[in-house]
N, C-alpha and C positions, 0 to 999 in steps of 0.2 A: 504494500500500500504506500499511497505515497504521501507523507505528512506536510499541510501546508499550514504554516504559522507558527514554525518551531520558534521564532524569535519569541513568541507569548511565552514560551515553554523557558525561555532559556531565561527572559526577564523574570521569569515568576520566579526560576531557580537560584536567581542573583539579589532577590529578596527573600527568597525563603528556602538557605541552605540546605535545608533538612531534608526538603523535596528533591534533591539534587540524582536520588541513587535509584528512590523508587521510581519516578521520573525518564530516566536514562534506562533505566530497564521496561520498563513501557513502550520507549522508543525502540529498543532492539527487539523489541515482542511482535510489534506493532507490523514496521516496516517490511518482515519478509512475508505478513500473512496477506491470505489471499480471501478474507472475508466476501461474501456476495450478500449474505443474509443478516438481517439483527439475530437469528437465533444462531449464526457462524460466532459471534462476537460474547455471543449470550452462553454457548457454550466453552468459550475460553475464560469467562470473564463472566462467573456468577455473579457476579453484586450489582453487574451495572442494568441501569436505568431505561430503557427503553422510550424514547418521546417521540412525538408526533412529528413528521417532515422529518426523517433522517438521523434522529439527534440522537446520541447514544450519551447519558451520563457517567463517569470510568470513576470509581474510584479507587483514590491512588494513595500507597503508603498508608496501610493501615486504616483507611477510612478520615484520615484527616485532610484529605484534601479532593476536591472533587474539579474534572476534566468533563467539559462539554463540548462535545466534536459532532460534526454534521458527517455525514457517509454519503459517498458518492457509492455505490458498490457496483455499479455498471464500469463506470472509471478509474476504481482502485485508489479512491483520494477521500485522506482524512483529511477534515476542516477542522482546524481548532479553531473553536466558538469563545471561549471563554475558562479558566482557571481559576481559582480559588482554595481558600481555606474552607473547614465545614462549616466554621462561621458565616463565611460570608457567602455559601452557596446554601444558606438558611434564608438570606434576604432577596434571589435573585429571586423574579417572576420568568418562570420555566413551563408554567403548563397553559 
């Protein structure tokens, strides 16, 4: 897959070091898979979230940080949408 908007990825990790290892292993997860389906994703990746229009919620590191990517799966492209702490993916409006 192809991940578009690492730079979100990489500012998040230059504020919030912690996220730096779970993060980076996401990315090596991510990139060679050949996802088509939400339930391809849903089966790598029990926790995550399923939303309407493509949007898959990942969470990352233990549950303290949560990753909101849109799926191309015709195209093989992740969209990172948005990153956060649990806190602050407690305030988005997501559904």
């Amino acid at each position: 897959m192809t991940i578009v908007g690492k730079t979100i990825i990489e500012k998040f990790m230059s504020k919030h070091a912690r996220s730096r290892s779970s993060l980076a292993a996401w990315i090596d997860d991510a990139e060679p898979a050949g996802w088509k389906t939400p339930q391809d994703i849903k089966n790598r990746y029990r926790s995550v979230d399923i939303l309407s229009g493509n949007r898959i919620v990942f969470d990352i590191g233990g549950n303290n940080y949560r990753m909101v990517v849109l799926v191309r799966y015709h195209m093989g492209i992740l969209l990172i949408q948005k990153i956060g702490t649990r806190a602050e993916y407690s305030k988005w409006k997501l559904h």
